[in-house]
N, C-alpha and C positions, 0 to 999 in steps of 0.2 A: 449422190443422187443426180442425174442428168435432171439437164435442161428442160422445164414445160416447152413443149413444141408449140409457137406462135402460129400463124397465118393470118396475112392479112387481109382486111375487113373484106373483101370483095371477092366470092368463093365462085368460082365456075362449075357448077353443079354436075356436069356432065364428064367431068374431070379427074371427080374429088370421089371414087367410090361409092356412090348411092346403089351399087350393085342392079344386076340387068332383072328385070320385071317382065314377061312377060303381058301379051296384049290382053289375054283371060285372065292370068294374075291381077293386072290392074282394074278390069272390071269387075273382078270378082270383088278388088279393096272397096270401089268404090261404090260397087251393090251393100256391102257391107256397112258404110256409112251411113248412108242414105238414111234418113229418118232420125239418125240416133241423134245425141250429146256427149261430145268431149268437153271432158271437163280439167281443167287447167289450174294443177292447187300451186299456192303459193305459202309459205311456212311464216309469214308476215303479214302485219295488221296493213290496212290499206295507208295511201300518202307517203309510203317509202319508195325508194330506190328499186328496190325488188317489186314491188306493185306496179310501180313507173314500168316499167321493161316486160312485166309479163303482161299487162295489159295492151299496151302497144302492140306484143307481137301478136295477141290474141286477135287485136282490131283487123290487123292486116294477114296475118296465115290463117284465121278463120277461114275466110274467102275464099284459100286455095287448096284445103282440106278435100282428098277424094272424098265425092257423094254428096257432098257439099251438107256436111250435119252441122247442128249448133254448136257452137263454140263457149263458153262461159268460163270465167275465173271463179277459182273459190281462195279466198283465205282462210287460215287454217294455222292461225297463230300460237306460240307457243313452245319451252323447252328451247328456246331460240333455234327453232326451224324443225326442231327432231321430231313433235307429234304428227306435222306435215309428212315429213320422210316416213315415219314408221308405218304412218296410213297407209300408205300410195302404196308401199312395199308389203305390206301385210293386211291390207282389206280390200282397196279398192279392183277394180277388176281389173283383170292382164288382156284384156282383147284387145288395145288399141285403142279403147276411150278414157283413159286415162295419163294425163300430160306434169308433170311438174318442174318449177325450178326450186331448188333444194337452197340451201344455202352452200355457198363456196365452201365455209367451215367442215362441210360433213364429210368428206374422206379422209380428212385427216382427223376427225376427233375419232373417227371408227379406230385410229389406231392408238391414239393417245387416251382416249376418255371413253370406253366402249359404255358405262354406264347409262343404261338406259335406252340404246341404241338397239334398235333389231331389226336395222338392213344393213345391207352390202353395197357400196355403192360400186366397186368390180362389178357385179355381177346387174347392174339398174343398164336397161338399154339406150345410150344414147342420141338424143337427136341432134345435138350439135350446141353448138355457145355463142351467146350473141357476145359479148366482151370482157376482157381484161380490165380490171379496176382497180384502181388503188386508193389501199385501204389510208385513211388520216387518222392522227389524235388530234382531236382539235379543241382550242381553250379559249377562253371569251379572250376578247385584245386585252382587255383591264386585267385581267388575271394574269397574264402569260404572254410571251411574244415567242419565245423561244425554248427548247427541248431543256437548256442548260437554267432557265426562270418553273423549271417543272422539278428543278431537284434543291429548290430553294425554299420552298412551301407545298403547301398539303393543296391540294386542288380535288375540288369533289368530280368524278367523273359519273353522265348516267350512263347505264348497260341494261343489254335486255334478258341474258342471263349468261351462266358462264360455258357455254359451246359457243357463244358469238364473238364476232372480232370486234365487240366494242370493248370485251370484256378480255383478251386472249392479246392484245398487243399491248395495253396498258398496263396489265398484270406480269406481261416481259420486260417491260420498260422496267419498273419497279426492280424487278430482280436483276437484270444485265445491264442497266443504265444509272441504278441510283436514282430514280424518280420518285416521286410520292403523291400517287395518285391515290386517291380515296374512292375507288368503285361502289358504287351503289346499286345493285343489280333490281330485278322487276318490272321497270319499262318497259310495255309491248309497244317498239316501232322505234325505229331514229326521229318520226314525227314528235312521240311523245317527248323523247329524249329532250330534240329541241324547243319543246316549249315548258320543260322546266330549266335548261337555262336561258330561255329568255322571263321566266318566272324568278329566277336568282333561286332554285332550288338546288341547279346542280351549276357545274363552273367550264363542262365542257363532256365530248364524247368522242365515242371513237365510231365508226363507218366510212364508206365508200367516197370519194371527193365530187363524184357527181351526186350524191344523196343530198348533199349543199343546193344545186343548183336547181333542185326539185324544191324543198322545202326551205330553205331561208336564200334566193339567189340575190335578191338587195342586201344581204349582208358581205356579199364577197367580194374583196377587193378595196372596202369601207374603213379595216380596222376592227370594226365589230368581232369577227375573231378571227384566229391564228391559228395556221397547221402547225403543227410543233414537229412529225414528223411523217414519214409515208412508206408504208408497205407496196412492193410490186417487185415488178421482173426491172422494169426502168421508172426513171422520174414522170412525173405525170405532166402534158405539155401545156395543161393551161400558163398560162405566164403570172398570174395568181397565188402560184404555188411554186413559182421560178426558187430554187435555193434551198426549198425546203429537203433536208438530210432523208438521206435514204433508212430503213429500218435495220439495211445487213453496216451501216456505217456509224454508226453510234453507240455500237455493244464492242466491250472487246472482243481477242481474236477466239478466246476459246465459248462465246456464244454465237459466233457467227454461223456456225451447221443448223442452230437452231432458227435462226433468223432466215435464212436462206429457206429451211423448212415450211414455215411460217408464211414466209412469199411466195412461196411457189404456186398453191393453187389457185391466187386471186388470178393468176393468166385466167382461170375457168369461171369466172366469177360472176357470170348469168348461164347456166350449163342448163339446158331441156333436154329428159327423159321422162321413159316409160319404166316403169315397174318389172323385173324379168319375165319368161313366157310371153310376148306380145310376139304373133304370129309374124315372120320376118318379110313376110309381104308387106304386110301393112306398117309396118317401122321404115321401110323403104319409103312409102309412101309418104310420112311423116316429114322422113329424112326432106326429101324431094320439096316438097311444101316450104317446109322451115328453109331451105336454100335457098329456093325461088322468091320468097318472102326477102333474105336477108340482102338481095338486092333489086327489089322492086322500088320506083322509084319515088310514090306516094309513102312507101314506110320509111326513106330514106330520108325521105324531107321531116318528116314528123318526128323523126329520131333525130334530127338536127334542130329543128322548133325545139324541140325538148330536151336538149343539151344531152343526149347520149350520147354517151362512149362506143364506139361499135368496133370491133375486132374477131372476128367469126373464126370458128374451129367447126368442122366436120365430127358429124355422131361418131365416123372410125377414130380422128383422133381423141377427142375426150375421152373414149373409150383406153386409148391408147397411154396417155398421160398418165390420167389414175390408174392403170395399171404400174405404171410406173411407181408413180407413189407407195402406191402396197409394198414394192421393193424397200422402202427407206431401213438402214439398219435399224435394229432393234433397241441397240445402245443408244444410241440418237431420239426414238422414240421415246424410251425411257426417262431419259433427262430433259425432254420434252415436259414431258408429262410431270416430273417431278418440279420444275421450274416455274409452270403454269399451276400449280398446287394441287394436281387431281391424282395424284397416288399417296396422299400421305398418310399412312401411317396412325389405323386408330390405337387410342392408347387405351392398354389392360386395364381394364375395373378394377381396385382395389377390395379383395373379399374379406 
C-alpha cells in the first residue's frame, strides 16, 4: 500500500485545485445559502477531541460560508462514530447543508468490519482534513510506565466500542505484542473514558495525544500517565512523548503490513465531507471556505490556544488517499480482520 499523501499545514488555495467557479455559479451558491442551516454532525459525545476540532472550525468557516447561512454542530454519538456516518450518508440531505467529520476509523473498517456499515466513504465528497494525529495507548503512571510493564499484568482499558481506535490498537497489541489489556467497551467519549480512570474504574485508554490536552492537560508531563505506545505516519513532536515506540516497531516483522495498515489513516484524522450528490458547485464553495478558514489567522491562533494539531489536506487529496486505501490487498484485509476478532467464526449448534 503507498504512502498517505501528507501536506503541510498551510494550503494555498488557489493552487491546490478547488476547481474554476464561475461568477453566476458562485452567486448562484450563495443565493442558495442564504437563509438556510448547515448543519455539522459529529459521530461523538461532546468534550472530545473530535468536538474540539469540529467546533472550532465551525466558529471560524461558519463566517466564510457562501450566503453566509447558519452554521451549527450536531452530535450524534454512537456505534463508535458509524450512526453519525450512516445518517449523513443515508438520511440527511445531499444539497450542500449537510457537513461531517466521520471518525478516521471508517474507511478502513468498511473494509475490515463492513457489519453494520451502510456508506461508502470512496464515494462521501470531500472537503479537506484539518490534521494528522496520533493515536496513544495510554496507562495511568502507577499502572504502567512502559509497553513491556503492559505484558506483565492485566490492565483494564476503557473503549467506546469496537470500530474505534480505543478499542482496534489495544486489541492488536494483545495479539502481535503479548500485551494483556482488558478492554472494556461502552463509554461514549475519551471524556468519559477518562474520568473512569480518574474514578480507578478503568486503568487507562487508547485515543488521539492531543485528546490529553483537551481533557486532562495538568496531567501531561506529571507522571500521572504514560503513553506506552503511538500510532501514526511519524513520531508525535510534543517532547512529552519524546521515546515513546512507534506502533509499526513493537510487533514483529510478519504483523507489520498490519500495523502500517492501521497507521495509515490517522494522516486523515479530522477529514470534513459531504454525503455523495452534493451539487459540485457548491462543494467547491465548501472546498474554498474550509481552505480559507485553514489559514485565517484568528482560527489559527485559537487552534494553537487550544493545542491543535494542524496538518491540512485538500478535498482532491483525501478523496485521493482513500481511494488508495480501497486498493489494500485483500489477504492483508483479511488477517486484519481476523487479528482484530471481527471475522470469527460462529460455531454450529449442536442439534
Amino acid at each position: 500500500m503507498k504512502k498517505i499523501k501528507k501536506l503541510s499545514a498551510f494550503v494555498v488555495a488557489s493552487t491546490l485545485g478547488l476547481g474554476v467557479v464561475s461568477a453566476a455559479q458562485a452567486d448562484a451558491v450563495s443565493d442558495f445559502y442564504d437563509g438556510k442551516t448547515v448543519r455539522f454532525y459529529i459521530g461523538a459525545s461532546p468534550g472530545g477531541g473530535y468536538d474540539l476540532y469540529m467546533r472550532t472550525l465551525v466558529q471560524h468557516m461558519g463566517k466564510r460560508l457562501p450566503g453566509k447561512p447558519n452554521a451549527i454542530v450536531v452530535n450524534m454519538p454512537g456505534s463508535g462514530g458509524v450512526k453519525a456516518s450512516n445518517y449523513v450518508y443515508n438520511v440527511a440531505p445531499r444539497d450542500g447543508t449537510t457537513v461531517i467529520t466521520p471518525f478516521w476509523t471508517h474507511p478502513l473498517f468498511q473494509l475490515i468490519r463492513p457489519r453494520g456499515i451502510k456508506f461508502d466513504m470512496s464515494k462521501m465528497r470531500w472537503i479537506g482534513s484539518m490534521a494528522a494525529l496520533n493515536s496513544m495507548v495510554v496507562a495511568m503512571g502507577n499502572v504502567a510506565k512502559t509497553l513491556e510493564d503492559a505484558k506483565k499484568r492485566e490492565i483494564i482499558l476503557a473503549a467506546s466500542g469496537k470500530g474505534s481506535e480505543t478499542y482496534i490498537f489495544p486489541q492488536f497489541l494483545n495479539a502481535a505484542a503479548g500485551t494483556k489489556f482488558k478492554i472494556v467497551t461502552g463509554y461514549r467519549g475519551t471524556a468519559k473514558m477518562t474520568n473512569a480512570m480518574e474514578a480507578g474504574e478503568a486503568q487507562g485508554r487508547g485515543g488521539s495525544w492531543q485528546s490529553w490536552n483537551v481533557i486532562r492537560p495538568q496531567w501531561i508531563g506529571t507522571g500521572k500517565i504514560s503513553p506506552l505506545v503511538q500510532a501514526g505516519l511519524a513520531p508525535h513532536p510534543d517532547p512529552a512523548v519524546k521515546g515513546v515506540p512507534m506502533l509499526v516497531d513493537v510487533v514483529p516483522a510478519s504483523y507489520k503490513p498490519i500495523a502500517k495498515l492501521l497507521s495509515a489513516p490517522v494522516a486523515m484524522a479530522r477529514i470534513v465531507g459531504s454525503p455523495p450528490g452534493i451539487p459540485e458547485a457548491r462543494l467547491a464553495g465548501l472546498r474554498k471556505a474550509f481552505l480559507a478558514t485553514m489559514k485565517y489567522p484568528k482560527f489559527l491562533a485559537d487552534a494553537k490556544k487550544r493545542k491543535m494539531d494542524l496538518s491540512v489536506l485538500t478535498g482532491e487529496q483525501v478523496e485521493a488517499n482513500i481511494a488508495e486505501l480501497m486498493k489494500t490487498p485483500k489477504d492483508i484485509l483479511k488477517r486484519t480482520a481476523e487479528v482484530l476478532g471481527y471475522n470469527k467464526k460462529k460455531k454450529k449448534s449442536k442439534k
